[in-house]
KOLKELUM-740909 format. One record per atom (N, C-alpha, C): residue in three letters; residue number from 1; x, y, z; atom name. Coordinates in nm, 2 decimals, decimal comma. Example, Ala and Ser with C-alpha at 12.3 -4.5 7.8 and 13.67 -1.06 7.14 Angstrom:
BEGIN
> Ala;1;1,32;-0,57;0,78;N .
> Ala;1;1,23;-0,45;0,78;CA .
> Ala;1;1,32;-0,33;0,78;C .
> Ser;2;1,28;-0,22;0,71;N .
> Ser;2;1,37;-0,11;0,71;CA .
> Ser;2;1,29;0,00;0,79;C .
This chain:
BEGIN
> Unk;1;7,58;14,65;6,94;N .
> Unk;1;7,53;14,55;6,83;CA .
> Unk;1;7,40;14,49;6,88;C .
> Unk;2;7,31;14,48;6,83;N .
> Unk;2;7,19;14,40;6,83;CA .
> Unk;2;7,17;14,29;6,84;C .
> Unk;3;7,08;14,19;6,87;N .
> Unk;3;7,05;14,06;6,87;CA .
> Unk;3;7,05;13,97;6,78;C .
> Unk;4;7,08;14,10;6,65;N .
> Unk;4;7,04;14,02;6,47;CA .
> Unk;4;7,17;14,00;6,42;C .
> Unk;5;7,29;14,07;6,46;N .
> Unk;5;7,39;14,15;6,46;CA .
> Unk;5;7,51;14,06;6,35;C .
> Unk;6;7,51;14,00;6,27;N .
> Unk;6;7,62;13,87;6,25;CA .
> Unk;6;7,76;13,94;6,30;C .
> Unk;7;7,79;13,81;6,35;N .
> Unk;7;7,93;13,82;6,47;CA .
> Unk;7;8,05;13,86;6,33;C .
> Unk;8;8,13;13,97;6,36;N .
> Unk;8;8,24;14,00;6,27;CA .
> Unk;8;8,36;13,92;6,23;C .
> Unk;9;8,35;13,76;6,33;N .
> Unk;9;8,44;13,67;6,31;CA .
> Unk;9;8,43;13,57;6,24;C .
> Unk;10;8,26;13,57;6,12;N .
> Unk;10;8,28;13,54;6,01;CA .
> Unk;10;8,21;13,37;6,01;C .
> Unk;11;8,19;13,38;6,18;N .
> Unk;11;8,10;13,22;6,20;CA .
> Unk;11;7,97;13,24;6,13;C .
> Unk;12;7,89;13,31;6,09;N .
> Unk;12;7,73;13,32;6,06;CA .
> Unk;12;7,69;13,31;6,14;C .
> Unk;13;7,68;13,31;6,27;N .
> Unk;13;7,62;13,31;6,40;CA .
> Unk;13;7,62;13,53;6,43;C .
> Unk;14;7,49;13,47;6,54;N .
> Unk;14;7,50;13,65;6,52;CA .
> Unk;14;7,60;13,71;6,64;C .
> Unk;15;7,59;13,81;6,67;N .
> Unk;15;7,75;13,84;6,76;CA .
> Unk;15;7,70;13,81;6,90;C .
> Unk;16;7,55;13,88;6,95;N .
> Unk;16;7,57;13,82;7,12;CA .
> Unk;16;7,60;13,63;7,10;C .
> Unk;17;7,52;13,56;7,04;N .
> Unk;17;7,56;13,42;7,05;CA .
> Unk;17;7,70;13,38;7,00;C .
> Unk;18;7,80;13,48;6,95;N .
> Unk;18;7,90;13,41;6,94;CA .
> Unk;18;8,02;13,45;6,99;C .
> Unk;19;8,04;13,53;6,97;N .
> Unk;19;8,18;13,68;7,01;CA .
> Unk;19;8,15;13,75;7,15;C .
> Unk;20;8,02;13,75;7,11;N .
> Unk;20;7,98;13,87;7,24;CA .
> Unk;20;8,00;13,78;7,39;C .
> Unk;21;7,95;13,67;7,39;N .
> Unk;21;7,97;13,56;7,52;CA .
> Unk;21;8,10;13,61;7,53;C .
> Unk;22;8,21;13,60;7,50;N .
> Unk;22;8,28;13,57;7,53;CA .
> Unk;22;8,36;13,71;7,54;C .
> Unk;23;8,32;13,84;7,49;N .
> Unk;23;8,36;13,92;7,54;CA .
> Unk;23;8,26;13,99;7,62;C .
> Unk;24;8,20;13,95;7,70;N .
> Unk;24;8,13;13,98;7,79;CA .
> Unk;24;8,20;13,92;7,92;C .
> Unk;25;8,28;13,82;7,90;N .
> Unk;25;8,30;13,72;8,00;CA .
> Unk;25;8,29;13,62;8,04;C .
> Unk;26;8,08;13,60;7,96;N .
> Unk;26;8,05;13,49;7,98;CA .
> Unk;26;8,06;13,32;7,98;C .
> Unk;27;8,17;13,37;7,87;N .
> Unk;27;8,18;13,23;7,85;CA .
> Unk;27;8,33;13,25;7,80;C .
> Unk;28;8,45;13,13;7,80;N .
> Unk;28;8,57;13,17;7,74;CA .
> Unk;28;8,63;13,09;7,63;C .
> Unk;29;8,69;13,14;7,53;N .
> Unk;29;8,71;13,03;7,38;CA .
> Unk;29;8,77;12,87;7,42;C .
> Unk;30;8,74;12,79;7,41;N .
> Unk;30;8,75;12,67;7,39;CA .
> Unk;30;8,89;12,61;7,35;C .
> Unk;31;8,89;12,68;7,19;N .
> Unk;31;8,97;12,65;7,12;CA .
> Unk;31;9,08;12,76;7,06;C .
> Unk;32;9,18;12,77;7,03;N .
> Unk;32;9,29;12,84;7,00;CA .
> Unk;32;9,22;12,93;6,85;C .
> Unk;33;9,14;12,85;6,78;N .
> Unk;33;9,08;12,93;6,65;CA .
> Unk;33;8,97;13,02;6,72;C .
> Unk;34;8,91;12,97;6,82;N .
> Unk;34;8,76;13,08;6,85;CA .
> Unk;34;8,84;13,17;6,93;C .
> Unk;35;8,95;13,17;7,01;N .
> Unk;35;9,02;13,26;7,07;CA .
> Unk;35;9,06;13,37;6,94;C .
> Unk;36;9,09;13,34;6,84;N .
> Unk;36;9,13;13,42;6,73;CA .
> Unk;36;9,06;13,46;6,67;C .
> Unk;37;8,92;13,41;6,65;N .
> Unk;37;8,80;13,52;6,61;CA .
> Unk;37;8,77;13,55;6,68;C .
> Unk;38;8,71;13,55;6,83;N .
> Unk;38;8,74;13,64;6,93;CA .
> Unk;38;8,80;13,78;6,95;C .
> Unk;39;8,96;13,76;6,92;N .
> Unk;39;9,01;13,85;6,92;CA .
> Unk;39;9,04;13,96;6,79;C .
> Unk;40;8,96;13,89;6,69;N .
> Unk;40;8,94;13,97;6,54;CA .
> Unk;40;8,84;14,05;6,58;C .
> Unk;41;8,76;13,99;6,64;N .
> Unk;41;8,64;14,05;6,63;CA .
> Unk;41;8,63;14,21;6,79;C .
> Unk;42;8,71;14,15;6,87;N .
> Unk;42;8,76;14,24;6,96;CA .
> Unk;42;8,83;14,39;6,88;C .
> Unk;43;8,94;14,31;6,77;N .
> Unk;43;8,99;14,47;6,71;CA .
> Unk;43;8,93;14,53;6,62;C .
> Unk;44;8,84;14,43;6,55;N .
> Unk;44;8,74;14,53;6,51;CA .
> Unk;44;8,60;14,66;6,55;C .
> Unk;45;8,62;14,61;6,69;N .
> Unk;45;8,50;14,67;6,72;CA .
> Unk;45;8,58;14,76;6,85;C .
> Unk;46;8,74;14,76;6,84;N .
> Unk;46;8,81;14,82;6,90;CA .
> Unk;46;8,81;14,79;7,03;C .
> Unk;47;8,79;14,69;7,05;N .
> Unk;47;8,76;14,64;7,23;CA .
> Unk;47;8,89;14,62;7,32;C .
> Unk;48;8,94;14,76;7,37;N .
> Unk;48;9,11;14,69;7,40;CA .
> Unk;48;9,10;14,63;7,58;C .
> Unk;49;9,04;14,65;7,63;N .
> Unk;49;9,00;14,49;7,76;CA .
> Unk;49;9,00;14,40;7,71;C .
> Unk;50;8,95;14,35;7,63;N .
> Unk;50;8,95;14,19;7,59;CA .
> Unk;50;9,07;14,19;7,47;C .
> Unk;51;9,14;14,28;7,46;N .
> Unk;51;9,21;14,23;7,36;CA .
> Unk;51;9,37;14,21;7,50;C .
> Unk;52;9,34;14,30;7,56;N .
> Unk;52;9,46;14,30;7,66;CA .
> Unk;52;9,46;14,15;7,73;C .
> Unk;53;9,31;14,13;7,79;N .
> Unk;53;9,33;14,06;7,90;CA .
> Unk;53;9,36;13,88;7,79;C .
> Unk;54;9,33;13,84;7,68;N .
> Unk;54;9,36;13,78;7,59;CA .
> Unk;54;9,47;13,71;7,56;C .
> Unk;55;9,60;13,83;7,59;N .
> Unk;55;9,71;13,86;7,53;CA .
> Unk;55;9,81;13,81;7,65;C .
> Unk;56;9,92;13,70;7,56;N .
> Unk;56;9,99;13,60;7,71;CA .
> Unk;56;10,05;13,74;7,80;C .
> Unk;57;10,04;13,73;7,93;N .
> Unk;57;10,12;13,78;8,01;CA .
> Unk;57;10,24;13,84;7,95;C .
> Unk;58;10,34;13,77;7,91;N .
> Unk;58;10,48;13,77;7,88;CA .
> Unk;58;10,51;13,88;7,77;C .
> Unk;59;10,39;13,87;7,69;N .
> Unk;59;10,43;13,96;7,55;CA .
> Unk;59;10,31;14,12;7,54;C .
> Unk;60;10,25;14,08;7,62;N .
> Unk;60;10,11;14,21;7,64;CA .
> Unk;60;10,21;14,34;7,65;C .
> Unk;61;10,13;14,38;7,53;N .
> Unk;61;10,20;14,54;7,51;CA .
> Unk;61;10,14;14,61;7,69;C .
> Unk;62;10,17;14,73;7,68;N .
> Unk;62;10,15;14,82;7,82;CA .
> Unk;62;10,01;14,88;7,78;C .
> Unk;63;9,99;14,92;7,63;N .
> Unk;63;9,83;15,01;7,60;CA .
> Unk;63;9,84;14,94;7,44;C .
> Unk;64;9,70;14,97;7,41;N .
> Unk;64;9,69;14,96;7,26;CA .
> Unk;64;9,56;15,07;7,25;C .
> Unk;65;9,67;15,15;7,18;N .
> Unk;65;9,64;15,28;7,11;CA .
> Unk;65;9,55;15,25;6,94;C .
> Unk;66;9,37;15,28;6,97;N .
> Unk;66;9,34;15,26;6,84;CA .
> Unk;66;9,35;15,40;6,77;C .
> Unk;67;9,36;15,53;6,84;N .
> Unk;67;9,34;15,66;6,79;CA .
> Unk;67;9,39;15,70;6,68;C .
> Unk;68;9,46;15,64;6,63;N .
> Unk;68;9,51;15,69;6,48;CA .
> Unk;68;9,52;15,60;6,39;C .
> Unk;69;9,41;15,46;6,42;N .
> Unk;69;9,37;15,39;6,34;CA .
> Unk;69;9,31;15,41;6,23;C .
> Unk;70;9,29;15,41;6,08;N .
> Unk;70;9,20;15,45;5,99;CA .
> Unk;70;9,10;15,36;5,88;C .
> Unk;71;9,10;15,25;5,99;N .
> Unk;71;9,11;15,11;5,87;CA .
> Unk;71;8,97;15,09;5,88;C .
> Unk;72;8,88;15,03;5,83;N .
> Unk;72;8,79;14,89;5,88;CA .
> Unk;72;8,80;14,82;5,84;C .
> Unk;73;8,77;14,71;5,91;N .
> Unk;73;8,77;14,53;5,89;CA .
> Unk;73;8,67;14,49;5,85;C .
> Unk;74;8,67;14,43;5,77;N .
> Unk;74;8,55;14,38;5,65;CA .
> Unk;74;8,52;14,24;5,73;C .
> Unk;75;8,64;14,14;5,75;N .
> Unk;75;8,61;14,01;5,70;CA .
> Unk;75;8,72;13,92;5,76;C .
> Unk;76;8,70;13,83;5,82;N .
> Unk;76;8,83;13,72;5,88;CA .
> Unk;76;8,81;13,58;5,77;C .
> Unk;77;8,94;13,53;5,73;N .
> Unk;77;8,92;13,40;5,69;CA .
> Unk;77;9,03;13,33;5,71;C .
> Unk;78;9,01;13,22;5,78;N .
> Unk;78;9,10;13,10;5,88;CA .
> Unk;78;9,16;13,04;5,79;C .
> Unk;79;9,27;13,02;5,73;N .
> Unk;79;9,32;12,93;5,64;CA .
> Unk;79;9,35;12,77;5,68;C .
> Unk;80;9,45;12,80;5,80;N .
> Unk;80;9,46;12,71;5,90;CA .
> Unk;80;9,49;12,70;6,03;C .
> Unk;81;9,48;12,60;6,10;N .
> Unk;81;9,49;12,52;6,22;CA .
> Unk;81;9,56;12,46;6,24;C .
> Unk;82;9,66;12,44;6,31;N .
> Unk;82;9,78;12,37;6,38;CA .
> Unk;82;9,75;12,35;6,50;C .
> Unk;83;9,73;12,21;6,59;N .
> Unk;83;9,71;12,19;6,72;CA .
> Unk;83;9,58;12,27;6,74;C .
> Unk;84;9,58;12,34;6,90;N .
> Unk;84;9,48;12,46;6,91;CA .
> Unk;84;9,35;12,40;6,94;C .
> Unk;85;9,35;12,28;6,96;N .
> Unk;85;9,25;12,20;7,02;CA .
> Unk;85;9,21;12,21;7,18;C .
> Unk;86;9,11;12,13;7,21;N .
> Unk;86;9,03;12,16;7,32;CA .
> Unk;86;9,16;12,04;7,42;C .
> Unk;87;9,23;11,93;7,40;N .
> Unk;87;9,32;11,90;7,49;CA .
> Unk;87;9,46;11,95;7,48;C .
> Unk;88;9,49;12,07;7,39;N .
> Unk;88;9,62;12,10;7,33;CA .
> Unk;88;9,68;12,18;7,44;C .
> Unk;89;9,77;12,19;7,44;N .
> Unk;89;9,85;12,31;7,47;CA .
> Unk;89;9,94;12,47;7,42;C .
> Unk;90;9,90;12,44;7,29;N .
> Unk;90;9,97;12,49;7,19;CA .
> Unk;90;9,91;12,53;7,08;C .
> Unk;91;9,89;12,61;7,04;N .
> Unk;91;9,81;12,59;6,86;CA .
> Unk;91;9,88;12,70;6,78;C .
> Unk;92;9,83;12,72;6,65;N .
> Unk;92;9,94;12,80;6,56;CA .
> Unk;92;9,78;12,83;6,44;C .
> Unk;93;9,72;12,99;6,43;N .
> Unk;93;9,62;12,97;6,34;CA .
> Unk;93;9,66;13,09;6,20;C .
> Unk;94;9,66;13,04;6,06;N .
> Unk;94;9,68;13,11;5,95;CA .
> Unk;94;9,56;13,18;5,96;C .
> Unk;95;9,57;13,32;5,93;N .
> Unk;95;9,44;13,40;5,84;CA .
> Unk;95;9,48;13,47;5,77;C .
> Unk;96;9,36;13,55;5,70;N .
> Unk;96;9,37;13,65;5,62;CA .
> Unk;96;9,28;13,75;5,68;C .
> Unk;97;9,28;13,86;5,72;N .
> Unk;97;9,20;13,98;5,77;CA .
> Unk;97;9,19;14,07;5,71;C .
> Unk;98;9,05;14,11;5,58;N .
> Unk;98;9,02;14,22;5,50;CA .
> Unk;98;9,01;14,34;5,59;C .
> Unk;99;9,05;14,46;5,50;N .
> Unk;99;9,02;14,55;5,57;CA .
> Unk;99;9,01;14,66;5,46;C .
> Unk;100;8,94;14,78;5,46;N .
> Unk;100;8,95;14,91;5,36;CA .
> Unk;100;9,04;15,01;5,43;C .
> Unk;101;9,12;15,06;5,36;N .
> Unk;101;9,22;15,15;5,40;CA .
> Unk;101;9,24;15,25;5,27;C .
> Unk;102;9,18;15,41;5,34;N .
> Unk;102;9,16;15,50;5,18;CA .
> Unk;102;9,06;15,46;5,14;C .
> Unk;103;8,99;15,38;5,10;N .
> Unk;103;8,89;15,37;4,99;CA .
> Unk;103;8,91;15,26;4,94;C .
> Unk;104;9,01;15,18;4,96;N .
> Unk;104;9,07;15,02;4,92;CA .
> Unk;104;9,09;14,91;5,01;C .
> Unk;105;9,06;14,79;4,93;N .
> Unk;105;9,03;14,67;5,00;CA .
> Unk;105;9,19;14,62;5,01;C .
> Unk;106;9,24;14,63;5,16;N .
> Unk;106;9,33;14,54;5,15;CA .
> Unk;106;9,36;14,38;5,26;C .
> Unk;107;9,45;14,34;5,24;N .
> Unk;107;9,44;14,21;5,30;CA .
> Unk;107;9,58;14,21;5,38;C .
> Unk;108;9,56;14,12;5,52;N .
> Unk;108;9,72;14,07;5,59;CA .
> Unk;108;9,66;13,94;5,62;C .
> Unk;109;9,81;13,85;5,56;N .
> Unk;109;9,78;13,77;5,58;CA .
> Unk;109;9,86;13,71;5,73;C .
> Unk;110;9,87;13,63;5,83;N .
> Unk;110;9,94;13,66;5,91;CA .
> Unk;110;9,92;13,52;5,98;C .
> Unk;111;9,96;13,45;6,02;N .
> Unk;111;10,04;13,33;6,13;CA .
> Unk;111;10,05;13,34;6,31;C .
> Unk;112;9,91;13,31;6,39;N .
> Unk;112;9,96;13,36;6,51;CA .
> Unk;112;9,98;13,28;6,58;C .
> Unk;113;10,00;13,26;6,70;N .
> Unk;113;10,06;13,16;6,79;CA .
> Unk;113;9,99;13,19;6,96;C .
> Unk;114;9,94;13,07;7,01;N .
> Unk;114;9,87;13,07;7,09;CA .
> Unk;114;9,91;12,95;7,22;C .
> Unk;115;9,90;12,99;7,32;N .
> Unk;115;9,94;12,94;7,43;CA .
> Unk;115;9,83;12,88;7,53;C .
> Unk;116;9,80;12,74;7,57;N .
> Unk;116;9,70;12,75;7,67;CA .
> Unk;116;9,76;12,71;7,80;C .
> Unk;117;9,70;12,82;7,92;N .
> Unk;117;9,74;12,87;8,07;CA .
> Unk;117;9,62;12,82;8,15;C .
> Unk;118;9,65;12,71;8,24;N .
> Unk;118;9,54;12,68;8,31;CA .
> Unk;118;9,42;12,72;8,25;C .
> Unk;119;9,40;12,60;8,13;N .
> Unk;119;9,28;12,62;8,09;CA .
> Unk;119;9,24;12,71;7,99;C .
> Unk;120;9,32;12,79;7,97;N .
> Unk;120;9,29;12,93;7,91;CA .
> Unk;120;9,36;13,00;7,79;C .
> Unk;121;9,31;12,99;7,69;N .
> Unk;121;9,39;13,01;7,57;CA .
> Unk;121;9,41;13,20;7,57;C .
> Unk;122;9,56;13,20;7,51;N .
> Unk;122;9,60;13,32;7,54;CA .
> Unk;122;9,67;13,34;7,37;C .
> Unk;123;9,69;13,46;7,34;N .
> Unk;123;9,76;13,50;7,21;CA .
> Unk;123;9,88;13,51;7,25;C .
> Unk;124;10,00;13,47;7,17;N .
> Unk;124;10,14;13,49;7,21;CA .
> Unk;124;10,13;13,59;7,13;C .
> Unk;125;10,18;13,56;7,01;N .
> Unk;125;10,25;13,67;6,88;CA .
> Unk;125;10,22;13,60;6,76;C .
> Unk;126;10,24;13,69;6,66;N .
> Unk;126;10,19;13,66;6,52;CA .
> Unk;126;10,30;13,72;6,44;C .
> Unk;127;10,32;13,69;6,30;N .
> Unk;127;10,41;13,72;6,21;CA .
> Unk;127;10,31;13,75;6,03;C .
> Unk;128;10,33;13,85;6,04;N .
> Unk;128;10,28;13,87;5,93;CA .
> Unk;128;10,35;13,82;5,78;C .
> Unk;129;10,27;13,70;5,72;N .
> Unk;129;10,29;13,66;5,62;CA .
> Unk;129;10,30;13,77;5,45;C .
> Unk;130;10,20;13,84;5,44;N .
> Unk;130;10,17;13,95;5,37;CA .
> Unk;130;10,09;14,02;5,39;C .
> Unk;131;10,10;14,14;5,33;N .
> Unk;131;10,06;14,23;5,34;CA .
> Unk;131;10,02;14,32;5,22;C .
> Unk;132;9,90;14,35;5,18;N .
> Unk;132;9,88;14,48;5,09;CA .
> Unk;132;9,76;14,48;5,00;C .
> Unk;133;9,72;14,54;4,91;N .
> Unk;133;9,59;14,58;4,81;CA .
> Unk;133;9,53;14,39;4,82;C .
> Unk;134;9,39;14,40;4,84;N .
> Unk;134;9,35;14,27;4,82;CA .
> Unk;134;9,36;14,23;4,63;C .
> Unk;135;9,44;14,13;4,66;N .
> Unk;135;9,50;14,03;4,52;CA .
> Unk;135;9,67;14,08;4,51;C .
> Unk;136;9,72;14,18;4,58;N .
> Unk;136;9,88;14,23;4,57;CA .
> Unk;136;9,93;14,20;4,63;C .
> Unk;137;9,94;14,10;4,73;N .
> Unk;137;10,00;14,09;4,85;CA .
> Unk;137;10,16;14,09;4,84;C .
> Unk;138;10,26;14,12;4,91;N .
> Unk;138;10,39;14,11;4,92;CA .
> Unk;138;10,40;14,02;5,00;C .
> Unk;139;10,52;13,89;4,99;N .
> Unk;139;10,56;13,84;5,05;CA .
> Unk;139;10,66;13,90;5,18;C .
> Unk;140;10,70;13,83;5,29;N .
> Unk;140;10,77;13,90;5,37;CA .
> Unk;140;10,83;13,78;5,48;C .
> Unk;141;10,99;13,80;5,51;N .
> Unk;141;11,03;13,73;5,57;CA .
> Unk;141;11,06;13,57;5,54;C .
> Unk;142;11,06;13,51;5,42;N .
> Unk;142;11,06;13,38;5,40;CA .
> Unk;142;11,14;13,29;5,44;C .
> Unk;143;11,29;13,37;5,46;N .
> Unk;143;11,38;13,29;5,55;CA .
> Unk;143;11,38;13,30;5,66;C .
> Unk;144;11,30;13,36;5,74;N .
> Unk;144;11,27;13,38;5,92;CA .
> Unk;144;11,25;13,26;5,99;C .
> Unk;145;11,27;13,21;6,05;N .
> Unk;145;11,25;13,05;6,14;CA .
> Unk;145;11,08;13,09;6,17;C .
> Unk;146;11,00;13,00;6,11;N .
> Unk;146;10,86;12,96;6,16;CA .
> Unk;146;10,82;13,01;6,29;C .
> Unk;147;10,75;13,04;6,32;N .
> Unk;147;10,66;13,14;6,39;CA .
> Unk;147;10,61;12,97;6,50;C .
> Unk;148;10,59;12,91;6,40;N .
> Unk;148;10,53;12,79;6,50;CA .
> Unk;148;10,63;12,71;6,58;C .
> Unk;149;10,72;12,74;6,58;N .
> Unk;149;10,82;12,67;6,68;CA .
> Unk;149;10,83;12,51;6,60;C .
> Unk;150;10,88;12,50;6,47;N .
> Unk;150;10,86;12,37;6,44;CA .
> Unk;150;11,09;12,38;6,40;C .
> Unk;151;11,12;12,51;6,41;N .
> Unk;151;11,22;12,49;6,37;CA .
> Unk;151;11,32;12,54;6,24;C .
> Unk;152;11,20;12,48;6,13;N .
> Unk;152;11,23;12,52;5,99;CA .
> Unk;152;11,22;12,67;5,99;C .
> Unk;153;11,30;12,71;5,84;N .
> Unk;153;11,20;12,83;5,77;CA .
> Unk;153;11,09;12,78;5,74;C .
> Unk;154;11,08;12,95;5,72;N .
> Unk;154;10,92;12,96;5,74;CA .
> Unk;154;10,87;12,91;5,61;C .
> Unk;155;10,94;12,94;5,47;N .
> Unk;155;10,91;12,87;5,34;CA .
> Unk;155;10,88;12,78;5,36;C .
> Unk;156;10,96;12,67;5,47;N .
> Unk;156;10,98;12,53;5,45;CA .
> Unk;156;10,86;12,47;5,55;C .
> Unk;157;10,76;12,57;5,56;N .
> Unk;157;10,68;12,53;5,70;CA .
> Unk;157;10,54;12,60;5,69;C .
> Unk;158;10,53;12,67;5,73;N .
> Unk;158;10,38;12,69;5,73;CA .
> Unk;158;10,37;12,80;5,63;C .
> Unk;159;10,44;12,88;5,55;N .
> Unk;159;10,51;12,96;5,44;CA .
> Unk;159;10,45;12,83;5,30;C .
> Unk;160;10,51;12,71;5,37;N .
> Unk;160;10,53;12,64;5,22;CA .
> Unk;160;10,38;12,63;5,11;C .
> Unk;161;10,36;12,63;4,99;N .
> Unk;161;10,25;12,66;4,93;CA .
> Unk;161;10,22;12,56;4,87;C .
């Protein structure tokens, strides 16, 4: 990517000043949301080092296989923020991640959960809210206990509309 490059995580900043610091090493996300465009922007440009080293200890798959991936990613949009602050411990971020699949625009909408480790924000796991043709989405899992550790369903929680 270039110097003009706009960063794929949807800041309007271009990618070395925003994404790229940080998967370069140079610098590390702050916040539980820049750790999440970070790592959007990581699977879109297929970067599996920084998506690995990212990913909590505890739940880090062994490999991530993009080879029979067929997608691209258009577009990240943050819906929300839970915690995930620069004194937090904890944060919880809603998005939506466009992507063309076939020839069609589709959308996941998804719930992830983040952990900060000495300083260091890490991705736990995510739960995919919906999924499918952008404007079709299917709902999925409504009665499943919250992804955020608040307890409730998920309707009754970060589900609720």
């Amino acid at each position: 990517m270039n110097s003009h490059t706009p960063c794929l995580c949807g800041s309007g900043m271009a990618y070395q000043h925003c994404c790229g610091l940080f998967h370069s090493g140079e610098k590390i996300p702050a916040t539980a949301e820049a750790l999440m465009r970070s790592r959007y922007s990581a699977y879109a440009l297929r970067n599996v080092a920084y998506l690995q080293e990212t990913w909590d200890a505890t739940r880090r798959p062994e490999k991530i296989d993009f080879s029979r991936e067929k997608i691209d990613w258009l577009r990240l949009e943050i819906s929300e923020t839970k915690k995930g602050g620069i004194k937090d411990s904890k944060g919880v971020v809603v998005f939506k991640a466009f992507f063309t699949q076939d020839g069609e625009e589709h959308v996941m909408n998804e719930i992830s959960r983040f952990t900060k480790i000495n300083g260091r924000w890490f991705y736990l796991d995510g739960v995919i809210k919906s999924m499918g043709k952008a404007g079709l989405q299917t709902n999925q899992g409504k009665n499943a206990p919250c992804s955020c550790g608040s307890g409730k369903k998920f309707k009754r929680c970060c589900g609720a509309q």
